[in-house]
C-alpha positions in Angstrom: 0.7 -11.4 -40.1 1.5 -14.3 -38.2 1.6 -17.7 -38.8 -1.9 -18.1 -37.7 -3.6 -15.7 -39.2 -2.0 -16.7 -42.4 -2.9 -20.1 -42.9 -6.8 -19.0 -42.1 -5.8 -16.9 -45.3 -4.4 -19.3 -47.1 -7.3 -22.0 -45.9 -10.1 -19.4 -47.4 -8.6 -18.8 -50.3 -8.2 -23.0 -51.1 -12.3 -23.0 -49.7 -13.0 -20.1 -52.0 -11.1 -20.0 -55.1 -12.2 -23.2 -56.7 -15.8 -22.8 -55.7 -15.4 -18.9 -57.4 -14.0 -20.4 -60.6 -16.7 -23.3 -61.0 -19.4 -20.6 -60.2 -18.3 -18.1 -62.4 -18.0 -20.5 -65.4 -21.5 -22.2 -64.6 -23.3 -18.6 -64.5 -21.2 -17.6 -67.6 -22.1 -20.8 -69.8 -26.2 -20.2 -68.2 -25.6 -16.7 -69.3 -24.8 -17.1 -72.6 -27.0 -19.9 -73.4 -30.0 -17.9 -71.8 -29.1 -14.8 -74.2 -29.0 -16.6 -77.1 -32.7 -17.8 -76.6 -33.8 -14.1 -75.5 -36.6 -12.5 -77.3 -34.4 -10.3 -79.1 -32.8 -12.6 -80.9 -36.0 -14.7 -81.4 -37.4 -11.3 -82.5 -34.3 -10.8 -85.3 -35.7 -14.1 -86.5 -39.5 -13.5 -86.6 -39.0 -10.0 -88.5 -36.9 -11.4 -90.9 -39.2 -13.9 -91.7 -41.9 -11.6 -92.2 -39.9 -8.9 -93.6 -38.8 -12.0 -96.5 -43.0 -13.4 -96.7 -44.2 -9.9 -96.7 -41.2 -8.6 -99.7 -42.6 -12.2 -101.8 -46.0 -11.0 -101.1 -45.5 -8.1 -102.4 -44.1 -8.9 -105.2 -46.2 -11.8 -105.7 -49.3 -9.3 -106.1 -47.2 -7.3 -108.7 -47.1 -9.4 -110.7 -50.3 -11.3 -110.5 -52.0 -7.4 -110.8 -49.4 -6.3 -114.1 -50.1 -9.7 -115.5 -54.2 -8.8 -114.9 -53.9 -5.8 -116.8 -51.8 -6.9 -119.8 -54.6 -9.3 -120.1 -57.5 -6.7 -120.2 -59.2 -8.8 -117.5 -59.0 -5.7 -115.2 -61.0 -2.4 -115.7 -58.6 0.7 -115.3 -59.3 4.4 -114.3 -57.8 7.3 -116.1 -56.6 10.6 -115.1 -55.3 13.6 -116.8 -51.9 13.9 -116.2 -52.6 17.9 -114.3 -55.6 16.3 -112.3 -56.5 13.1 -110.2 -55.1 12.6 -106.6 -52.1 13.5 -104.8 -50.5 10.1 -106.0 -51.6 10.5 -109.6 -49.8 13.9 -110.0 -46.9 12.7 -108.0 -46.5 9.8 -111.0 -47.1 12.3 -113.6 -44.3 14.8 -112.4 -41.8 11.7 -112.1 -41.8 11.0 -115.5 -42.1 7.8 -114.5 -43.5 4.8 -117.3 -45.5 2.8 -114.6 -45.6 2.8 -111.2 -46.8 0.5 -107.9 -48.2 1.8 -104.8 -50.3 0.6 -101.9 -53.0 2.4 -100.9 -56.1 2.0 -98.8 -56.7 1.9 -95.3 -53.5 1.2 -93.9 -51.8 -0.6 -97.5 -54.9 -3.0 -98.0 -54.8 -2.2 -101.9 -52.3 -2.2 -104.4 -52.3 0.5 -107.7 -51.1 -0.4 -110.7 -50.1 3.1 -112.1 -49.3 3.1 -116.7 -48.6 6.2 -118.4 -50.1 6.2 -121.9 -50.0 9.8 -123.6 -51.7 12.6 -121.6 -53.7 10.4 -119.3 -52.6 7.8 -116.7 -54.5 4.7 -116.0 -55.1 3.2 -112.3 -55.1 -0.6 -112.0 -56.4 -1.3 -108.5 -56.3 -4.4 -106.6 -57.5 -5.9 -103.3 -55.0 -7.7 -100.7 -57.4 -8.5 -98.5 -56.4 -8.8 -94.8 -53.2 -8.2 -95.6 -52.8 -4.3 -94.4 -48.7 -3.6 -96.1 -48.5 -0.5 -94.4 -49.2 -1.5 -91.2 -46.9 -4.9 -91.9 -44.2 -3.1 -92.9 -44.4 -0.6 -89.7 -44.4 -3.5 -87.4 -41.4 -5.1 -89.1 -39.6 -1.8 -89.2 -40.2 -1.6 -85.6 -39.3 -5.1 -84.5 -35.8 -4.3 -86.7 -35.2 -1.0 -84.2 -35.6 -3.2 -81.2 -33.2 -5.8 -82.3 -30.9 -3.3 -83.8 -30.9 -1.6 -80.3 -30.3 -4.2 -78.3 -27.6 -5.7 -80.4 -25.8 -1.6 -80.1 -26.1 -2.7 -76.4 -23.8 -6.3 -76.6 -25.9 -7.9 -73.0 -23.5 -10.4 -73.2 -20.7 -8.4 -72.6 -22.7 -5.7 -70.0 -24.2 -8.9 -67.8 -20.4 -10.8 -67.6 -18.7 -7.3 -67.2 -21.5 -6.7 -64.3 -21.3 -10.0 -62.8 -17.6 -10.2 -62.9 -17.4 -7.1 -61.1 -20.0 -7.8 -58.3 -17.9 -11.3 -57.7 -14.8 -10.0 -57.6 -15.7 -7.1 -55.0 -17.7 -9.8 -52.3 -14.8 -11.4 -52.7 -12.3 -9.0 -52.2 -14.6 -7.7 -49.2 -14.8 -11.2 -47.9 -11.1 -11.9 -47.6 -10.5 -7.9 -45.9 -13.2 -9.0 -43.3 -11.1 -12.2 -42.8 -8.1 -11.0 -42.9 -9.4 -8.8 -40.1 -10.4 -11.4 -38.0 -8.1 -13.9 -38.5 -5.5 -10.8 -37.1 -7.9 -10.4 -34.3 -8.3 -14.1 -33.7 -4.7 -15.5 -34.0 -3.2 -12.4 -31.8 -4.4 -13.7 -28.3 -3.0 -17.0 -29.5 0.3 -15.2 -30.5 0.4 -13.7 -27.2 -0.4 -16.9 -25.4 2.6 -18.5 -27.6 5.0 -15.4 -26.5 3.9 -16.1 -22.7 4.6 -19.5 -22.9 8.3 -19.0 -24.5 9.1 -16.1 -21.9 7.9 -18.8 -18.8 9.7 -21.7 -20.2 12.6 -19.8 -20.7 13.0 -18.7 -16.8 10.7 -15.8 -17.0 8.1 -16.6 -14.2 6.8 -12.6 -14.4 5.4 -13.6 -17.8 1.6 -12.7 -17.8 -1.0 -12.4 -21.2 -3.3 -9.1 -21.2 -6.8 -11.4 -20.9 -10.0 -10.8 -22.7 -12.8 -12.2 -23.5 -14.5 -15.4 -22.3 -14.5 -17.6 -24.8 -12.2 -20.6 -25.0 -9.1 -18.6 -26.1 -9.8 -16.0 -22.9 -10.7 -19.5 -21.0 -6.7 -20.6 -22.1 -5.4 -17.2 -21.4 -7.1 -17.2 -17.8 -5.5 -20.6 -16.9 -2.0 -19.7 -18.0 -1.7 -16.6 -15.7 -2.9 -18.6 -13.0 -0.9 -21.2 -13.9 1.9 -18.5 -13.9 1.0 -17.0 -10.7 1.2 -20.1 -8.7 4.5 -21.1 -10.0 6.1 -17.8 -9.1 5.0 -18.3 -5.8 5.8 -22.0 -5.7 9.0 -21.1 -6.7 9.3 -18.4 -4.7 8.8 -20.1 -1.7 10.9 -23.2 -2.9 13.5 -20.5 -2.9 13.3 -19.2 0.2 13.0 -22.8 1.8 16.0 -23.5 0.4 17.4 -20.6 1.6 16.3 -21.0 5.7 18.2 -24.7 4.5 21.7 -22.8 4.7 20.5 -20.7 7.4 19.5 -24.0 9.6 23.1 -25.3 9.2 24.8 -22.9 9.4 22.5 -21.9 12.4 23.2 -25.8 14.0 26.6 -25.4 13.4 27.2 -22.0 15.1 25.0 -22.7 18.1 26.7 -25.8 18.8 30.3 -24.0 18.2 29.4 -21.2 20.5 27.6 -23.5 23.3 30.7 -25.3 23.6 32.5 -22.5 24.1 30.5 -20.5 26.8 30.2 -24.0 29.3 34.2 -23.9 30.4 33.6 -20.4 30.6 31.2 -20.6 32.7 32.7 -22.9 34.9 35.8 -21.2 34.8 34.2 -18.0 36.4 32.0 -20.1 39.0 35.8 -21.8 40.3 37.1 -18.3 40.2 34.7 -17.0 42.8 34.9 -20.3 44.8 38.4 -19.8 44.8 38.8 -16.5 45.9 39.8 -14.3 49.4 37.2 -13.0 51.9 39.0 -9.5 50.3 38.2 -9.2 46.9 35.2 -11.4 47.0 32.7 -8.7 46.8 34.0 -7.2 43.0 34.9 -10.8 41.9 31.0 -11.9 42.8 30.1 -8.4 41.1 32.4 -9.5 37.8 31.2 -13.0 37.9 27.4 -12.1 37.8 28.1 -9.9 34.6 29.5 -12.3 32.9 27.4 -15.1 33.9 24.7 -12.8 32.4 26.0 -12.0 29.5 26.8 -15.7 28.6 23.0 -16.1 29.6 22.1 -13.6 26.9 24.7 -15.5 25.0 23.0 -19.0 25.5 19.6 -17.4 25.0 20.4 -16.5 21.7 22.2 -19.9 20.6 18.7 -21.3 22.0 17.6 -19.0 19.3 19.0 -20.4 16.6 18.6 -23.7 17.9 14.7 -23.6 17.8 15.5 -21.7 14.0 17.6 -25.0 13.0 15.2 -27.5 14.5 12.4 -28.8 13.0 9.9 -29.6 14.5 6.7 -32.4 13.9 3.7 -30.5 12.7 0.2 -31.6 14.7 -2.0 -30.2 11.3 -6.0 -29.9 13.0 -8.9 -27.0 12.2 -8.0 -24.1 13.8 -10.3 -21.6 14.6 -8.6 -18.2 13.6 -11.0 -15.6 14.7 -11.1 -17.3 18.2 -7.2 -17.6 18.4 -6.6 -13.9 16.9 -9.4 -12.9 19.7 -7.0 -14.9 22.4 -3.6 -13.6 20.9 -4.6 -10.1 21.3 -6.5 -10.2 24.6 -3.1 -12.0 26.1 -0.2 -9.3 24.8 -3.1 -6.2 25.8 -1.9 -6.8 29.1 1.7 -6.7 28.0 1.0 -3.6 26.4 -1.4 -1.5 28.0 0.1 1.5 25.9 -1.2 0.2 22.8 -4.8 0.5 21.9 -6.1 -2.9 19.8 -9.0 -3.3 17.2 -10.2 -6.5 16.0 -12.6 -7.3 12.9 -13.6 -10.5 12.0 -15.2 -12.2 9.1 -18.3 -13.6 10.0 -18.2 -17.0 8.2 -14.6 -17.6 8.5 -14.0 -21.6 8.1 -11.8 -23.2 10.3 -7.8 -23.6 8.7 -5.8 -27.1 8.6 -2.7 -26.0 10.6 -0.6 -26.4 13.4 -2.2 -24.3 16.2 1.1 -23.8 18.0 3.0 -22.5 14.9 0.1 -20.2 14.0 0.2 -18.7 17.7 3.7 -18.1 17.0 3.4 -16.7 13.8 0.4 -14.2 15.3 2.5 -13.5 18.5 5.3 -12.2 16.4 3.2 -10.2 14.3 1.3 -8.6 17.2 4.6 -8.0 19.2 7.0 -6.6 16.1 3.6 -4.4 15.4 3.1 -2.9 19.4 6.8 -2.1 19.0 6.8 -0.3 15.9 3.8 1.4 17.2 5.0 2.5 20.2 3.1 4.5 23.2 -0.5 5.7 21.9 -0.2 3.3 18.9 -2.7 1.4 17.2 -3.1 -2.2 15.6 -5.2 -3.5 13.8 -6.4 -7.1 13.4 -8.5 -8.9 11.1 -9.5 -12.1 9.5 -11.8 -12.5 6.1 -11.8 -15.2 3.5 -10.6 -14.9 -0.3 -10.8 -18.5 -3.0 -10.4 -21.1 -0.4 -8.0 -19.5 1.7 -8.7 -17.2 5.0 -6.3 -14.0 5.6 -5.1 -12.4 9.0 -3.8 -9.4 8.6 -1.7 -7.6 11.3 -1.9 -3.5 11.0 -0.1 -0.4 13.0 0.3 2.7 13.4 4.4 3.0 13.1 6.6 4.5 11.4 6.6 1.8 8.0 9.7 -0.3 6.6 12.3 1.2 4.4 13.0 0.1 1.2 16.4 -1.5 2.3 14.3 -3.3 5.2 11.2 -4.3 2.6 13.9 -6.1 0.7 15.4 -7.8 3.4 12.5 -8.7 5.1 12.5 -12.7 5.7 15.6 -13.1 5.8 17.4 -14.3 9.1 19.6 -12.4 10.4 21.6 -11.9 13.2 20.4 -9.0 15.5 21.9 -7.6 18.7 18.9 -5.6 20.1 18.3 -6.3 23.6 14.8 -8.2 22.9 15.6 -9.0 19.3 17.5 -12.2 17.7 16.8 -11.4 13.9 15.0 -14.2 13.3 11.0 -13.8 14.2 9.9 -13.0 10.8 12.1 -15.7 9.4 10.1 -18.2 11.8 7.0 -16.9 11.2 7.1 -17.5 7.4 8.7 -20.8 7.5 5.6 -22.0 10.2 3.2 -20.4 7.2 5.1 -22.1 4.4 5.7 -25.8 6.6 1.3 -24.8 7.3 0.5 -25.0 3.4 0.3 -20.8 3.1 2.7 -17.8 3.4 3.0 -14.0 4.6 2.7 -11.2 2.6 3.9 -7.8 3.0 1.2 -5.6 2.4 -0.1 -1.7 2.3 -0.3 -0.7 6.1 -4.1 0.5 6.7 -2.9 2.6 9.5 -0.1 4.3 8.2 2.6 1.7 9.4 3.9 -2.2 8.2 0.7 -4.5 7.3 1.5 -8.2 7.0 -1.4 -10.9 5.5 -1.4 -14.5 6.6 -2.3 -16.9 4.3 -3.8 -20.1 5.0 -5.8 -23.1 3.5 -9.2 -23.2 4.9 -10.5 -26.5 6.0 -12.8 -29.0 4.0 -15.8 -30.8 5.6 -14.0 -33.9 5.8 -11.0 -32.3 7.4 -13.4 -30.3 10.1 -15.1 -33.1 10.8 -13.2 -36.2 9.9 -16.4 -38.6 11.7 -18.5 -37.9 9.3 -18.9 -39.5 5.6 
């Protein structure tokens, strides 16, 4: 577990323990105090009480009746020894000298039983309310009770049970937070990770997000975070790159212009300079090379425009209309071409410099007609995406090969007749220098797509009268 998640542990079981302890102590002392005033035990008491007055009773009127009949004051009946009741006979079989048994309805009278030769004589007297039978029943039955219920030691069985039930919503409570503290400290864990792997160079770093509470809130704001510095740094990159590009680019132009005026000059003297004779194939000579130093100078002009930069005029730009304007211009420089145009219907104006965006669209269009070729198709279209708008430049070509996906921004130096090696190059620095960027994206018609990015334009920048 990690660090987290363990001191949520550690933090329930300090909330939990002492409470637990005090609790189980405070119930226990209740516990016991509350058994030992139960009506068992009060009910121990009360039948030994009785059991004691009823056993002094008893004896009381034994004596009281024996001393009755030693005195003469009581009459007696007498019984043959083979006749009389069933308690009669029972004392004449026994042997017995005297005897004392209750009798009545339910032990209200006490006999006095005295053997004298062949007869037996009954001394009878009343107790009154006092029913000994039914006395001695009750007590006998109060005893069972409290003898059960002390076989059955509640102390123990109520501690035993209440231990038991405390211990397990317990245990269950710290499983259920152990649990969540896993599930809770993990996003944080993961946020932690993230944060390590970006500060340590790794701009890639991303956290899987979830949920929207606060953590998924945190989560949510990193990757963005992480997102925008990858392409901030990304396209710090790249600027630095087009930096060594631009001077080398000065330096070579300049090198290379110095070079092709004396040879220029040189051929013009030539043909100045030369017979009526060979005139013709010297004029013929000249002209190629003039041309070629022509390509030549075009190409340092190139990379002069590449190397320069150039004061940026940032003002609303209407992007559907100058899309619109872009295509309807190069149709008639490519009639073989067919073009298709959507447009989003609310697109805000952009803050940017109209001419850089015209170049950056011309390129497009013009590296997309080539690649498309006779019968081609292109695509155009503009829509808006979290306070940016998107043109996006589609055809019909062949695609871009991995080598050329990877090399796709970069200048370079081409020697196509119509190609320099740097449009792309241009384009994206005009989109970077205009607060956005291009993207390579998935071709919708089976060739290269490319996606413009580009702020969109607040009220106060659209119409900077207002208040």
């Amino acid at each position: 577990m990690n660090r987290v998640g363990t001191r949520l542990v550690l933090i329930f079981l300090a909330a939990t323990l002492a409470p637990l302890a005090v609790t189980v102590w405070v119930t226990n002392s209740l516990l016991e105090r509350s058994l030992e005033y139960s009506s068992t035990t009060q009910l121990d008491a009360v039948s030994k009480s009785l059991q004691l007055t009823g056993h002094e009773l008893y004896q009381h009127r034994r004596d009281d009746l024996k001393m009755q009949t030693q005195s003469g004051a009581l009459p007696s009946q007498t019984y043959a020894l083979a006749s009389g009741p069933a308690a009669v006979q029972s004392f004449a079989r026994s042997g017995e000298p005297e005897r004392f048994i209750l009798a009545g309805n339910g032990g209200n009278r006490l006999d006095y039983l005295v053997r004298h030769g062949t007869e037996v004589w009954v001394y009878s007297a009343d107790l009154g309310n006092v029913a000994m039978d039914r006395l001695a029943r009750q007590i006998a039955e109060a005893r069972a009770l409290v003898d059960k219920g002390e076989n059955r030691d509640l102390r123990r069985g109520f501690t035993l049970v209440y231990a038991l039930l405390a211990a397990s919503v317990w245990l269950v409570s710290l499983a259920l937070l152990v649990y969540f503290a896993h599930r809770i400290s993990r996003p944080i864990q993961q946020l932690t990770t993230g944060l390590t792997r970006l500060a340590s160079g790794d701009l890639t770093a991303r956290v899987p997000e979830r949920g929207d509470d606060e953590i998924g809130r945190a989560i949510q704001a990193f990757n963005g975070m992480a997102e925008r510095l990858q392409q901030t740094t990304e396209r710090l990159v790249y600027l630095r790159q087009l930096a060594g590009w631009q001077s080398l680019a000065r330096k070579t132009a300049h090198e290379v212009k110095n070079s092709l005026t004396p040879i220029r000059l040189t051929v013009e003297e030539m043909v100045a300079r030369s017979g009526a004779a060979d005139r013709a194939f010297l004029e013929q000579a000249a002209q190629i090379v003039v041309d070629e130093i022509e390509t030549l100078e075009r190409r340092v002009s190139a990379f002069s425009q590449f190397a320069a930069e150039p004061p940026l005029c940032p003002a609303p730009v209407d992007v559907n209309s100058l899309l619109q304007e872009r295509i309807a211009f190069l149709k008639t420089a490519h009639p073989e071409v067919a073009y298709d145009c959507l447009l989003a219907d609310t697109a805000p104006p952009v803050v940017a410099d109209q001419d850089l965006v015209k170049g950056i669209l011309t390129n497009l269009l013009e590296n997309a007609a080539e690649a498309a070729g006779a019968g081609g198709h292109i695509l155009g279209r503009t829509w808006t995406e979290n306070g940016h708008v998107g043109i996006e430049v589609h055809d019909s070509g062949p695609g871009l090969s991995e080598s050329a996906r990877a090399s796709l921004f970069e200048p370079t130096i081409s020697f196509k007749r119509r190609g320099m090696g740097l449009g792309l190059s241009i384009a994206r620095k005009s989109a970077l220098l205009s607060g956005g960027d291009i993207l390579l994206v998935k071709g919708e018609l089976g060739g290269a797509g490319f996606r413009v990015l580009l702020p969109a334009a607040h009220a106060s920048q659209t119409h900077p009268g207002r208040g």
